[in-house]
N, CA, C and O atoms as a DFTB+ gen file, in Angstrom:
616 C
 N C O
     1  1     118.470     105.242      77.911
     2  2     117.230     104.948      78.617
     3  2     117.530     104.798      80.110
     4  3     118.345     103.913      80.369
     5  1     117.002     105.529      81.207
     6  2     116.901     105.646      82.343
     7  2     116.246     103.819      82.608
     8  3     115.568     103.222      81.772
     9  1     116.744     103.164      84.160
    10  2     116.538     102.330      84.467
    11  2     116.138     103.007      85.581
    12  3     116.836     103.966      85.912
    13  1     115.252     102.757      86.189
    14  2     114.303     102.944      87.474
    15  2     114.258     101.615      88.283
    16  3     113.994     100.506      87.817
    17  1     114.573     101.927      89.627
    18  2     113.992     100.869      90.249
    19  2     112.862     100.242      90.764
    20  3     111.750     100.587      90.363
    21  1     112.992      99.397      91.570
    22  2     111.276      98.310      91.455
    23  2     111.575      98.639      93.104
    24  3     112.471      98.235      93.845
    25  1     110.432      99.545      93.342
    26  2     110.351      99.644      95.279
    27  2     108.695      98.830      95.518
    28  3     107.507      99.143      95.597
    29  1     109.338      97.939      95.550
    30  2     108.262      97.532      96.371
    31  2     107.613      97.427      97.850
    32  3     108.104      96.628      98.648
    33  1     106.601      98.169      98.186
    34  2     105.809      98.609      99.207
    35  2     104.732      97.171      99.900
    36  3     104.352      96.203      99.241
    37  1     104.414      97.465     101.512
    38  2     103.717      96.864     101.569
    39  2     102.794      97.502     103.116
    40  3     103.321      97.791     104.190
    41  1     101.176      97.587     102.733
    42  2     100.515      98.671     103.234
    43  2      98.984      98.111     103.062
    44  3      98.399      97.543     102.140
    45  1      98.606      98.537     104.388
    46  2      97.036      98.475     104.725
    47  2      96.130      98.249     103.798
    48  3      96.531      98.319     102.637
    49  1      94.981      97.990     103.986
    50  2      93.835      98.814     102.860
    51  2      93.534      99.821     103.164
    52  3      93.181     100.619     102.296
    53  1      93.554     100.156     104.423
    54  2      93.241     101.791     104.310
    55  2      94.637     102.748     104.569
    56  3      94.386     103.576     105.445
    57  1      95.514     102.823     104.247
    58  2      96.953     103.259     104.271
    59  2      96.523     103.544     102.759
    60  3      96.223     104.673     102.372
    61  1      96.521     102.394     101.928
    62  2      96.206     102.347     100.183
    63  2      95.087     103.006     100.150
    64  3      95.399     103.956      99.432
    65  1      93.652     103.201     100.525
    66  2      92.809     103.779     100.127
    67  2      93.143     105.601     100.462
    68  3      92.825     106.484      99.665
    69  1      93.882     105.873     101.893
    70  2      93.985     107.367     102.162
    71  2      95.060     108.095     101.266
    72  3      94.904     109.288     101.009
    73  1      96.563     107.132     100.605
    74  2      97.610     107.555     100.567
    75  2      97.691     107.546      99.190
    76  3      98.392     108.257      98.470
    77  1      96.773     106.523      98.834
    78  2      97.709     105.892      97.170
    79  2      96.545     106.170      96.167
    80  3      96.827     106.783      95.138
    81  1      94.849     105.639      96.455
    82  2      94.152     105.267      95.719
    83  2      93.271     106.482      94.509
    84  3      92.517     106.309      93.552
    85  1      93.879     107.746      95.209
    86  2      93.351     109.141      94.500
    87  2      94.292     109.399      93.405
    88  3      94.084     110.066      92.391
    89  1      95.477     108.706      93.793
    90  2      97.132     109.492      92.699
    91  2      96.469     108.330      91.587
    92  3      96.670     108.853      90.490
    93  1      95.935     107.311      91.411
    94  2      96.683     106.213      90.617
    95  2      95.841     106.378      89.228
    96  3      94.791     106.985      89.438
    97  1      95.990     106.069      88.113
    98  2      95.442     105.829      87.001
    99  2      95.377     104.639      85.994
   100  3      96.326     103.940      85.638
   101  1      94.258     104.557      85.659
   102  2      93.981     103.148      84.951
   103  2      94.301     103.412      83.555
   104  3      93.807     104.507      83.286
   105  1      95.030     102.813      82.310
   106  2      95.516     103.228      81.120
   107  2      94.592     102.995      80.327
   108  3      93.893     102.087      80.776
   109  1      94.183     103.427      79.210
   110  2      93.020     103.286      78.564
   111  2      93.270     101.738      77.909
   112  3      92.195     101.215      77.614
   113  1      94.006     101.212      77.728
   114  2      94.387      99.995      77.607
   115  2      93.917      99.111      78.197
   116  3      93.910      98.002      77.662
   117  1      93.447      99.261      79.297
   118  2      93.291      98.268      80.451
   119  2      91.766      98.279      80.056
   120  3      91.303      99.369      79.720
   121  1      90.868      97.084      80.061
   122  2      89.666      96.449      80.166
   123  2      88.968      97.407      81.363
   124  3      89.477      97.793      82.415
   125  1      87.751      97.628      80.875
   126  2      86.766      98.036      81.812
   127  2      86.858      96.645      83.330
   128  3      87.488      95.598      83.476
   129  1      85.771      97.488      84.246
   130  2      85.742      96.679      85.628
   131  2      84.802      95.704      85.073
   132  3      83.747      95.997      84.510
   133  1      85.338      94.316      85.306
   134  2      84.465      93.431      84.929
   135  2      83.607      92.207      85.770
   136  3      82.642      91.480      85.532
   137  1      84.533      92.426      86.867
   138  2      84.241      91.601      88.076
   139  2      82.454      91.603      88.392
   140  3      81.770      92.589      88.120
   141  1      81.885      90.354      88.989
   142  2      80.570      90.906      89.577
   143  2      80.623      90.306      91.122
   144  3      81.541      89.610      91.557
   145  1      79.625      90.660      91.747
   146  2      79.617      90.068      93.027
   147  2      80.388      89.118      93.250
   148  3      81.478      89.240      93.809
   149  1      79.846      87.932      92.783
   150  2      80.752      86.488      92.922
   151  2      82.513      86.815      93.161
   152  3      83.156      86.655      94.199
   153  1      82.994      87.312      91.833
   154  2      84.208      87.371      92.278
   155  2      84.764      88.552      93.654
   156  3      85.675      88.259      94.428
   157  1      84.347      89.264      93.682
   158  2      84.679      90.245      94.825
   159  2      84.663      89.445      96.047
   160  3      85.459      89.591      96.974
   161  1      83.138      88.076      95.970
   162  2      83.415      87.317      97.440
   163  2      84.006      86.249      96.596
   164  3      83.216      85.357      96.289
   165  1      84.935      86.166      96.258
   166  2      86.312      84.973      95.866
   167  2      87.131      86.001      96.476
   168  3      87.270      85.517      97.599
   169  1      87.531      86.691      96.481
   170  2      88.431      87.813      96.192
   171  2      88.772      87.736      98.023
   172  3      89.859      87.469      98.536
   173  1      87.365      88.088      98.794
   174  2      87.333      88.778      99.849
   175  2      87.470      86.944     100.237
   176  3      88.631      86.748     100.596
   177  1      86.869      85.970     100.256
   178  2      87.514      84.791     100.659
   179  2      88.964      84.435     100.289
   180  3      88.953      83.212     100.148
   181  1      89.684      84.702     100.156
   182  2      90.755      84.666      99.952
   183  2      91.511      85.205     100.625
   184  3      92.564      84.634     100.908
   185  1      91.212      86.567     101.138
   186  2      91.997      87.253     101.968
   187  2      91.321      86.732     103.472
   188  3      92.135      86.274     104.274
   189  1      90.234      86.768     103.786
   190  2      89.546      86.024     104.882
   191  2      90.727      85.013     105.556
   192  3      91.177      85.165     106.691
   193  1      91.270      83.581     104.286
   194  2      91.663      82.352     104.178
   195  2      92.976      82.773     104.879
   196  3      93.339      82.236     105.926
   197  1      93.595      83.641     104.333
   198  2      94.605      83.927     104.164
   199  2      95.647      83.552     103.319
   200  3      96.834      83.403     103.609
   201  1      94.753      83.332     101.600
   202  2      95.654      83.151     100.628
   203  2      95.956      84.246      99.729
   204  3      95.212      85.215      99.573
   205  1      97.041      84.075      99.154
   206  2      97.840      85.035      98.307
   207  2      96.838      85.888      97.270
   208  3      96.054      85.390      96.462
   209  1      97.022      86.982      97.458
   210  2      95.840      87.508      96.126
   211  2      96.827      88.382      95.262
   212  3      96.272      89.220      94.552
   213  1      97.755      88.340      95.226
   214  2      98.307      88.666      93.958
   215  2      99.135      90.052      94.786
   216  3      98.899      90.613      95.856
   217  1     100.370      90.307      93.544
   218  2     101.014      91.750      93.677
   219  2      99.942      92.776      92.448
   220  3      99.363      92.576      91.381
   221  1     100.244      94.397      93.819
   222  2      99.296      95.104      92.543
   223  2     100.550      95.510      91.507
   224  3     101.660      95.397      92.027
   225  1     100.533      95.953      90.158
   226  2     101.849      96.504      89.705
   227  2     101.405      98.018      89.184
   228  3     100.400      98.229      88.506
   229  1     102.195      98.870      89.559
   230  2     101.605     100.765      89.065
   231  2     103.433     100.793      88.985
   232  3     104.390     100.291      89.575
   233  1     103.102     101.901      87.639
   234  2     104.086     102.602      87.089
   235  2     103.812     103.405      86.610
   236  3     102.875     103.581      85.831
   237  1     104.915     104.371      87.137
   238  2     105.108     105.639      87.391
   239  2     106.275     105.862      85.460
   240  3     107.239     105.183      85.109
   241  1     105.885     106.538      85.023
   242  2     106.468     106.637      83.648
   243  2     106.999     108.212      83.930
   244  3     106.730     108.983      84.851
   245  1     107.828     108.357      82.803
   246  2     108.203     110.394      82.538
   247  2     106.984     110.934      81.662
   248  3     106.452     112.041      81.742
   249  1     106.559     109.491      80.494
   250  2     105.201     110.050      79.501
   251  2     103.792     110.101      80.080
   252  3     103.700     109.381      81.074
   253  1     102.772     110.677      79.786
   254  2     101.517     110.546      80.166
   255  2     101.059     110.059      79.128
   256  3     101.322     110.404      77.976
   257  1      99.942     108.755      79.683
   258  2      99.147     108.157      78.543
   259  2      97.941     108.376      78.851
   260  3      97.633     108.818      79.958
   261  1      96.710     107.982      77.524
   262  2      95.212     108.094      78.041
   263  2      94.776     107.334      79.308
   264  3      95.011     106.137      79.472
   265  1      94.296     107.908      79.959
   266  2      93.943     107.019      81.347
   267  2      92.654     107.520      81.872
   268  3      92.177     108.573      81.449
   269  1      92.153     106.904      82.651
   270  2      90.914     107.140      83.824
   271  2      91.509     107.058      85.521
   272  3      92.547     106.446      85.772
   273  1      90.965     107.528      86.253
   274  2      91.474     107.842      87.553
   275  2      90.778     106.078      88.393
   276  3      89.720     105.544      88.060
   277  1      91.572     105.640      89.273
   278  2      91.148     104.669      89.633
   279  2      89.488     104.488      90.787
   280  3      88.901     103.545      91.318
   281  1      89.263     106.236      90.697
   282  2      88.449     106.694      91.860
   283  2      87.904     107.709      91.563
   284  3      88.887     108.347      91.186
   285  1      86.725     108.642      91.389
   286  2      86.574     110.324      91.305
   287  2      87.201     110.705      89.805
   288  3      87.448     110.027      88.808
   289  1      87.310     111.844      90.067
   290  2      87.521     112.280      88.842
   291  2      89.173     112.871      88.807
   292  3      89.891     113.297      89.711
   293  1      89.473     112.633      86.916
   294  2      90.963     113.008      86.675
   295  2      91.381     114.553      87.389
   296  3      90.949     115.690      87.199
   297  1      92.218     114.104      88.110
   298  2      92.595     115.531      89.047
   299  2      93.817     116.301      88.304
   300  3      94.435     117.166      88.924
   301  1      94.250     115.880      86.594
   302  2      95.110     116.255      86.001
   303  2      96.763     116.513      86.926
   304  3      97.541     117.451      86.756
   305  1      96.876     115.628      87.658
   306  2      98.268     115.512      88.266
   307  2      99.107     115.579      87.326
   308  3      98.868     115.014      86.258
   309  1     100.569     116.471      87.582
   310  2     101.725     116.429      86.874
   311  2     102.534     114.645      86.950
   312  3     102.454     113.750      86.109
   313  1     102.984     114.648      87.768
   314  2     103.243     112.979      88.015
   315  2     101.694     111.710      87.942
   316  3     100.750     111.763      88.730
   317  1     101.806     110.898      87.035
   318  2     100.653     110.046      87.022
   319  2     101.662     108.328      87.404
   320  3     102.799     107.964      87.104
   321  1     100.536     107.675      88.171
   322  2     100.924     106.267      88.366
   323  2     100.181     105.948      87.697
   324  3      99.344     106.785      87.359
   325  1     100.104     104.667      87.192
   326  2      99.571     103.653      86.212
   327  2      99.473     102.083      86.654
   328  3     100.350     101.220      86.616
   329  1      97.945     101.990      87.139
   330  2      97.808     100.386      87.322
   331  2      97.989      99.422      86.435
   332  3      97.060      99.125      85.684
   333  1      99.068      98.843      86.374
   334  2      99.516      97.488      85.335
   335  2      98.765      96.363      85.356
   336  3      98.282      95.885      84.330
   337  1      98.602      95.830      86.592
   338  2      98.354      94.839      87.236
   339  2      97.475      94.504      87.985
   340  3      98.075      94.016      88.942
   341  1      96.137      94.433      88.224
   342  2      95.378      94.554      89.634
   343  2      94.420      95.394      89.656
   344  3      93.890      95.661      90.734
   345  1      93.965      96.033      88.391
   346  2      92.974      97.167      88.633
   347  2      91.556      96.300      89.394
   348  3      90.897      96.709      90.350
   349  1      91.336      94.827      88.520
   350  2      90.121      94.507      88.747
   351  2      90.152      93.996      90.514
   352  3      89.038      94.026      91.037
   353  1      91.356      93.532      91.459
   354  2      91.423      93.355      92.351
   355  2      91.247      94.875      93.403
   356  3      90.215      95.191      93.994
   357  1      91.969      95.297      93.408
   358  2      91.875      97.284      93.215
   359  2      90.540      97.588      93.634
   360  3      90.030      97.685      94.751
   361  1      90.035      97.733      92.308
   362  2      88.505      98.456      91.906
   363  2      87.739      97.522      92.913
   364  3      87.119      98.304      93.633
   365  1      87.436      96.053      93.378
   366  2      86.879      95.779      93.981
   367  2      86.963      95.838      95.670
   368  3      86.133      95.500      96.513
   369  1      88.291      96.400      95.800
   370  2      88.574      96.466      97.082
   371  2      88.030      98.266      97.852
   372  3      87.740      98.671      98.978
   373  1      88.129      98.845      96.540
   374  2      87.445     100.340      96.621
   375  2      86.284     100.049      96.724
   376  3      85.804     100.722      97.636
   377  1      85.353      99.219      96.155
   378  2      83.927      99.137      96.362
   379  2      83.915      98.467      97.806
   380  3      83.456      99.138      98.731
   381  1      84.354      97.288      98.032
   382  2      84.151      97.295      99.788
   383  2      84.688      98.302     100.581
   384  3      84.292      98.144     101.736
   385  1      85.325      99.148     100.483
   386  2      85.557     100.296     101.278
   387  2      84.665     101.592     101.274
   388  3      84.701     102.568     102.022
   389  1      83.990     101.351     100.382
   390  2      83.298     102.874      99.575
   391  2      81.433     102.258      99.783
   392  3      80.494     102.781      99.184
   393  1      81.268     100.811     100.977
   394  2      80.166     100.671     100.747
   395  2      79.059     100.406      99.139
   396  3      77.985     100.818      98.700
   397  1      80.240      99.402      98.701
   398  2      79.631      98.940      97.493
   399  2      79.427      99.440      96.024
   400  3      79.033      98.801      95.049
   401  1      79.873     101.002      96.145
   402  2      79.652     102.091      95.227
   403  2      80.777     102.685      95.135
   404  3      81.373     102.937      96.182
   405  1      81.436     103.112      93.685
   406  2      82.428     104.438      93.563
   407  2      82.718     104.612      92.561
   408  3      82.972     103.614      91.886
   409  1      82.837     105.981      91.924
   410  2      82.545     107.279      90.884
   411  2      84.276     106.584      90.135
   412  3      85.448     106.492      90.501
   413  1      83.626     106.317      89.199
   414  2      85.231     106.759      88.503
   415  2      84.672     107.470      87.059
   416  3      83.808     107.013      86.312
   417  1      85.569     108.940      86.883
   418  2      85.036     109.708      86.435
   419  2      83.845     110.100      86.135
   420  3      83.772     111.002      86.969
   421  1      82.403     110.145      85.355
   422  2      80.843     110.171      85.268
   423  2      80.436     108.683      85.329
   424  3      79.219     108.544      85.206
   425  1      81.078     107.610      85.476
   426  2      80.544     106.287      85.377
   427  2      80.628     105.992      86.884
   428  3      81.717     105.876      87.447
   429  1      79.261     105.855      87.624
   430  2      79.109     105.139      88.558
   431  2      79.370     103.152      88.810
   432  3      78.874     102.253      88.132
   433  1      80.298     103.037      89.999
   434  2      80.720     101.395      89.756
   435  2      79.566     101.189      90.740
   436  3      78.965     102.020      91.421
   437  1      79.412      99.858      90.634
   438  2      78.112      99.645      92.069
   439  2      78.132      97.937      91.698
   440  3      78.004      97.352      90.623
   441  1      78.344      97.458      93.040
   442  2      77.598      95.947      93.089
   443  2      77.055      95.445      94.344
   444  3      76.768      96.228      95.250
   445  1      76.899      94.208      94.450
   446  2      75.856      93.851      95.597
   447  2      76.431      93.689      96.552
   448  3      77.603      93.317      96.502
   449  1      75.620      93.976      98.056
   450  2      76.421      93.626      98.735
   451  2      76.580      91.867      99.202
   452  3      76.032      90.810      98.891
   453  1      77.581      92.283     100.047
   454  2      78.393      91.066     100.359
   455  2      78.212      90.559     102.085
   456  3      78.207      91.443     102.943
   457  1      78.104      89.462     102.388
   458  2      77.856      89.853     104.178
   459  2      78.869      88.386     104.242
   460  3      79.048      87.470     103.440
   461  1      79.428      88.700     105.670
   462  2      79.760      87.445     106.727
   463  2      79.796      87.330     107.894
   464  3      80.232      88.016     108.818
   465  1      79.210      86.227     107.787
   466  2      79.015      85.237     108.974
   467  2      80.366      84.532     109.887
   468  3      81.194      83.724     109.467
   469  1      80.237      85.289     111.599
   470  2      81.411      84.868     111.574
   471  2      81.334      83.518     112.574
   472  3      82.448      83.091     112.876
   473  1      80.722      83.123     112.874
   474  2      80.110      81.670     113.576
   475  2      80.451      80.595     111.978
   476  3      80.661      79.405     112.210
   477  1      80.465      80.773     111.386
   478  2      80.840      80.015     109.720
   479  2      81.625      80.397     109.244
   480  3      81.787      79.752     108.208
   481  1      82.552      81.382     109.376
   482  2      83.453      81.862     108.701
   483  2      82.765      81.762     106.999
   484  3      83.348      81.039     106.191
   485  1      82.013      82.228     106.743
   486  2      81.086      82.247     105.220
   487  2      80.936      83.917     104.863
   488  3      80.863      84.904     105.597
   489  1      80.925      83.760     103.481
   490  2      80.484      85.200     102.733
   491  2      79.361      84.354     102.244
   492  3      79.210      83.198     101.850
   493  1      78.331      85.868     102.519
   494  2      76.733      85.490     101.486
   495  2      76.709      86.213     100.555
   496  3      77.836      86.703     100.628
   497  1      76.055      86.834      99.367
   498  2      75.728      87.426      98.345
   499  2      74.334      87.806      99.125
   500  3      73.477      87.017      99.522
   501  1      74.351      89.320      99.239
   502  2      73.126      89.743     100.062
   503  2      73.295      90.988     101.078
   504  3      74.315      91.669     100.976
   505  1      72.625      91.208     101.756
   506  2      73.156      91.886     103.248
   507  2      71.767      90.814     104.011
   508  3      71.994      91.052     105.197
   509  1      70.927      90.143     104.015
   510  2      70.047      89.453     104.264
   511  2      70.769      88.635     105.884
   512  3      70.392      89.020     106.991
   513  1      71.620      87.717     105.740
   514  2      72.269      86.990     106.473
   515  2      73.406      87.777     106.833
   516  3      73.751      88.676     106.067
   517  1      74.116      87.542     108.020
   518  2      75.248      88.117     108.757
   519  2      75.906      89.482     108.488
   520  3      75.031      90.300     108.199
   521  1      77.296      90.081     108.481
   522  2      77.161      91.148     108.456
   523  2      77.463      91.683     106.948
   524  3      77.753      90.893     106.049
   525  1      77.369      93.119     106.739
   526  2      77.628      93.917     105.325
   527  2      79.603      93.701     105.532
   528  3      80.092      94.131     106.577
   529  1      80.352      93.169     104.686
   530  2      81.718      93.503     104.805
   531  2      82.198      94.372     104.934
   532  3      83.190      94.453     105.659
   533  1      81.548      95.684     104.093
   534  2      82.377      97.095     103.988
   535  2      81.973      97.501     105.707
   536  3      82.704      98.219     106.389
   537  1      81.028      97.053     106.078
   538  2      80.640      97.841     107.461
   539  2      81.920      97.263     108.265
   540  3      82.595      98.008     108.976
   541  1      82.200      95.939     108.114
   542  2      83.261      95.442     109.269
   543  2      84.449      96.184     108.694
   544  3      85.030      97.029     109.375
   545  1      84.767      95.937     107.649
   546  2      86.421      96.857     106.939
   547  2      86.281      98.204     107.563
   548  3      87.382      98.467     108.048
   549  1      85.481      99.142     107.770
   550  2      85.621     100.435     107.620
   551  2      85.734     100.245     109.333
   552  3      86.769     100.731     109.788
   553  1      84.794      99.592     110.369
   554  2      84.993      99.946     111.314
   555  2      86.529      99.424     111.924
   556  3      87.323      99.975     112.687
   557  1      86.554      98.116     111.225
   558  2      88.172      97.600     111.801
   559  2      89.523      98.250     111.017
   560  3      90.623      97.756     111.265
   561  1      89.412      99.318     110.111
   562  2      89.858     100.219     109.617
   563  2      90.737     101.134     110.454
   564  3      91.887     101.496     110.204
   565  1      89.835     101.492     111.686
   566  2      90.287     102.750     112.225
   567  2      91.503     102.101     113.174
   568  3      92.713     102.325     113.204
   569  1      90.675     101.231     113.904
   570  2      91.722     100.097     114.435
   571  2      93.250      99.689     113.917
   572  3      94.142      99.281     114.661
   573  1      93.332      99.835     112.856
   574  2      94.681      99.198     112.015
   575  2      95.230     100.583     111.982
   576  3      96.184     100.786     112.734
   577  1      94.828     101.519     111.290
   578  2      95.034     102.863     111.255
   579  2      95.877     103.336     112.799
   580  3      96.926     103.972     112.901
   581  1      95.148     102.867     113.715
   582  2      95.711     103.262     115.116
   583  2      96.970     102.892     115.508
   584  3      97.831     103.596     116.034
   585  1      97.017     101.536     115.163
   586  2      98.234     100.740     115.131
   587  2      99.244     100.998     114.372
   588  3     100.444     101.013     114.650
   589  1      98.675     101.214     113.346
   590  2      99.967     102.065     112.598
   591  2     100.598     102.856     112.878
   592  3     101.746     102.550     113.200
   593  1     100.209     104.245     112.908
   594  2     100.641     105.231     113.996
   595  2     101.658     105.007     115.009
   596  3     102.785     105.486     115.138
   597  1     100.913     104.060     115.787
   598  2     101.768     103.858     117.025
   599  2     103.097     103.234     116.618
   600  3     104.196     103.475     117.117
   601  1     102.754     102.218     115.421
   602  2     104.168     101.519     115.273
   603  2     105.462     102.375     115.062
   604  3     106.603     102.268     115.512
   605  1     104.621     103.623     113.865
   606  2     105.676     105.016     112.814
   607  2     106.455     105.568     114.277
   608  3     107.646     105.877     114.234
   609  1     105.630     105.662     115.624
   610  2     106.411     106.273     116.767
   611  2     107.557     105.656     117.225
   612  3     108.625     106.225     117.452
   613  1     107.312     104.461     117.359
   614  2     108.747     103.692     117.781
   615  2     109.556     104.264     117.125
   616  3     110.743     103.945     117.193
């Protein structure tokens, strides 16, 4: 039996959404998305706080098992990754990036949005009060993205 090593990575949300989030696959094993609003703003308070939200875990096997694509549809890749760990953290971090909505295979995901207030440092359940989150992620997105870049030049 081949021993593989454990590389552990550490990368943007949008580094993960451009680089990683199309290859990866969910095992049919794994529980549907179960999260609802509420937890996505636990989720997104947490990272706000700046507390720990967990390691994701994907493995990369030689076998292919039944799976669903973590995003869009199965693109039948020769090499498949496999979310172990984190799909439901994952899947909700694709919906704030994707504006609340995203296709995994014919099943549309969708939940409410989320807003904050940054005079309160508060998440609402809504877009009613302060801002939509995915709107601030995507625009402070490009920003991090930029920085990155510049860092890969050094």
């Amino acid at each position: 039996m081949e021993i593989r090593s454990i590389k552990p990575q550490i990368m943007s949300l949008g580094q993960f959404y451009q680089e990683e989030a199309s290859t990866l696959q969910i095992p049919s094993i794994q529980r549907q998305f179960v999260w609802d609003a509420e937890d996505i703003k636990d989720l997104l308070d947490s990272i706000i706080n700046g507390y720990p939200i967990g390691a994701i875990i994907v493995w990369e096997p030689t076998t292919q098992f039944p799976s669903a694509p973590l995003m869009g549809k199965d693109l039948k890749v020769h090499t498949r990754r496999y979310i172990l760990d984190g799909q439901q953290r994952l899947t909700a971090l694709m919906l704030v990036m994707n504006h609340w909505q995203i296709q995994r295979e014919d099943k549309t995901i969708r939940t409410s949005t989320i807003s904050y207030v940054p005079e309160t440092n508060r998440l609402y359940m809504s877009g009613k009060k302060g801002i939509d989150v995915s709107l601030i992620v995507n625009a402070a997105q490009a920003d991090v993205d930029s920085l990155v870049k510049l860092q890969r030049k050094r």
